[in-house]
C-alpha positions, 0 to 999 in steps of 0.5 A: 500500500503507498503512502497516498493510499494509507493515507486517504484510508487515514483520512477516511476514518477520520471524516468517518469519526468525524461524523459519527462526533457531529451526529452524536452532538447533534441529538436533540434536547430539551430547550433547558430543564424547565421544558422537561419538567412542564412537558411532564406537568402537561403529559400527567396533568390533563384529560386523565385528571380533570375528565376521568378521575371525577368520573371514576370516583363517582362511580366507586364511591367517592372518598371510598375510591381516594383512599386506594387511589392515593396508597396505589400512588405511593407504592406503585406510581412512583416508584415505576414513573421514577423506573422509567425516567431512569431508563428513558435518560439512561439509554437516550434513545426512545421506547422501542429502542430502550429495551435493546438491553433486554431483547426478550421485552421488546414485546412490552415496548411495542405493546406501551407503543400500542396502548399510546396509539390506542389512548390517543386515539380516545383521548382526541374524541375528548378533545373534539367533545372541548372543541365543541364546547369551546365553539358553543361558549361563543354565543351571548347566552350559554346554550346549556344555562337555560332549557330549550322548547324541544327538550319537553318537562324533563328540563329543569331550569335553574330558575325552577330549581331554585323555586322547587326545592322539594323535587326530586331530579331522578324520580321525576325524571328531570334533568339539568340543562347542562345534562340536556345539552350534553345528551341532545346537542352535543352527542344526540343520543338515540333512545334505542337504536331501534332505527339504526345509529345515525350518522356521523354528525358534522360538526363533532367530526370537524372538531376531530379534525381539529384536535388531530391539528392540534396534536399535530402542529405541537409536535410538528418539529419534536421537542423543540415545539412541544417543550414551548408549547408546555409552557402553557399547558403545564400552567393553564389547567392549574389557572381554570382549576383554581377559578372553578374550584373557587365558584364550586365550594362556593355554591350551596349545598356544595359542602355536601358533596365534597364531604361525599368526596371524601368520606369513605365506606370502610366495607367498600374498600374490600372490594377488589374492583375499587382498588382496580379502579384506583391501579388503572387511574394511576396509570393513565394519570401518571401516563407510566408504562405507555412508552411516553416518559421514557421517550421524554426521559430520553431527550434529557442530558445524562447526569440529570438529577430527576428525583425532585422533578418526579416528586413534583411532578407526581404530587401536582398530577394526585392534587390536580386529581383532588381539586378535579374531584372537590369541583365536580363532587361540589357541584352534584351537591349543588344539583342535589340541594336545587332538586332537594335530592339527598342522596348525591350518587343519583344526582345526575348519570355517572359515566364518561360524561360527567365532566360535561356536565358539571364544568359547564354547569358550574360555568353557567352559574358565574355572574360575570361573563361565563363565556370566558370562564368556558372558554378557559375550561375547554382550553384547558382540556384540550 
């Protein structure tokens, strides 16, 4: 071999190292800590806090279903949040690539990959039902706050609520207008299905559109969109929470139902499917074992020291929880002492669509321009 050719061989393994130096360096990042942390503020807090744990403590009775969900959160949510940050930061690479120390789990990456594709997909029909309450909130009188001529007797007005505190809103059969509003307006319920499903209605379907534009244009360019975008939305929900809060316990009855909220039924918490409950929401909560913290994780400098940003992280994600559930749980105390119905799990129909029925209730009932509290609460939902 001549000189010239060794070295050209040289020099080829240098350009070769060379760049294999440039591509490492050039790994994208976090814009600083703060994004990470209020990315994972945002992932944690959202959808899962404020739309399904009220919900699903209704449905396991209330302070019954906290106790479980807080001892779940301790044992198993932190420690396995803390598990895969360490992981995601460890490797740097993101989760189906993570588990190439372990080739026998790949399964489990590409089935976190699956269960994202899956929760995102519910999740943006969630976000279309906001978008949709977002569009409404426009006009000059909220059209859930007062009932509509089609709605028939079932409605009772807040007007009337007030006047007729001796009835009863599941024995009559009447219903608040914000429940109206929810089942005939927004999702035009079928009461059999004896004629078929209908069919796709056209405006949820432009607002799913949309929230799919959304997705998109936050994480159009990776971290470098998403981290900014968390600045508001790890801080919004927290600013709209707050307000609602403040209107909820502050409405009669409400005590009532924050008391449900918290008071357990010690026999309950026997039965297996309420700590089921309490495991599952912890999960979609925290948003652990999806994939999606180890990819975060993995955009994170290596000597980053996470441990207090998981304590927040975690201790913000179960209080945005309990402030979602004192909101929702005052609010049927203030359904059940308008329909003088003392027993608040019969207020109103548990189910997916609580939330939209008690947030806009509760916005319905501001004296001062409601519309703008409701636009704040579908901004923060999105």
């Amino acid at each position: 071999m001549t000189d010239l050719e060794l070295q050209g061989g040289l020099l080829g393994q240098d350009q070769n190292q060379k760049s294999k130096t440039d591509s490492s360096k050039a790994k994208e990042t976090w814009g600083n800590d703060i994004e990470f942390l209020f990315s994972c503020i945002s992932l944690s807090v959202g959808l899962g806090n404020i739309w399904r744990f009220p919900y699903i403590a209704f449905q396991n009775g209330g302070g019954t279903f906290v106790i479980p969900y807080l001892i779940v959160l301790l044992i198993i949510g932190r420690p396995v949040y803390y598990l895969e940050i360490l992981l995601g930061q460890f490797c740097g690479k993101g989760c189906i690539k993570a588990f190439d120390m372990a080739p026998v789990m790949k399964g489990v990456a590409a089935g976190q990959v699956l269960a994202t594709t899956a929760s995102i997909t519910y999740y943006s029909s969630i976000m279309a039902l906001t978008l949709r309450y977002l569009i409404a909130s426009f006009s000059s009188v909220l059209p859930w706050s007062t009932c509509k001529p089609e709605w028939g007797p079932q409605c009772l007005e807040y007007t009337q609520q007030g006047e007729n505190n001796t009835s009863n809103l599941n024995s009559s059969g009447t219903m608040s207008p914000a429940e109206l509003y929810f089942e005939k307006e927004i999702l035009h319920e079928y009461e059999n299905i004896n004629e078929g499903i209908g069919l796709p209605n056209w405006q949820l379907v432009g607002c799913l559109a949309a929230s799919w534009l959304i997705i998109g244009g936050v994480l159009i360019r990776g971290v470098k969109s998403s981290g900014k975008a968390a600045y508001f939305l790890g801080v919004f929900p927290y600013v709209v929470l707050i307000v609602l809060l403040i209107r909820a316990v502050t409405l009669p009855g409400a005590l009532e139902g924050i008391i449900y909220f918290f008071k357990p039924h010690w026999e309950e918490l026997l039965n297996p499917l309420v700590w089921y409950a309490a495991v599952t929401q912890v999960f979609f909560s925290l948003a652990i074992c999806f994939g999606t913290l180890i990819t975060y994780a993995s955009y994170n400098n290596f000597s980053r020291n996470v441990y207090n940003d998981i304590l927040i992280i975690t201790t913000m994600d179960s209080c945005s929880s309990i402030i979602a559930g004192c909101i929702t749980f005052g609010i049927l105390g203030n359904l059940a002492y308008q329909t003088g119905n003392t027993d608040i799990a019969s207020v109103v129909k548990g189910g997916a669509g609580l939330a939209f029925i008690s947030y806009p209730d509760a916005i319905a009932k501001f004296d001062f321009i409601p519309q703008a509290l409701e636009v704040r609460w579908a901004w923060a939902a999105v």
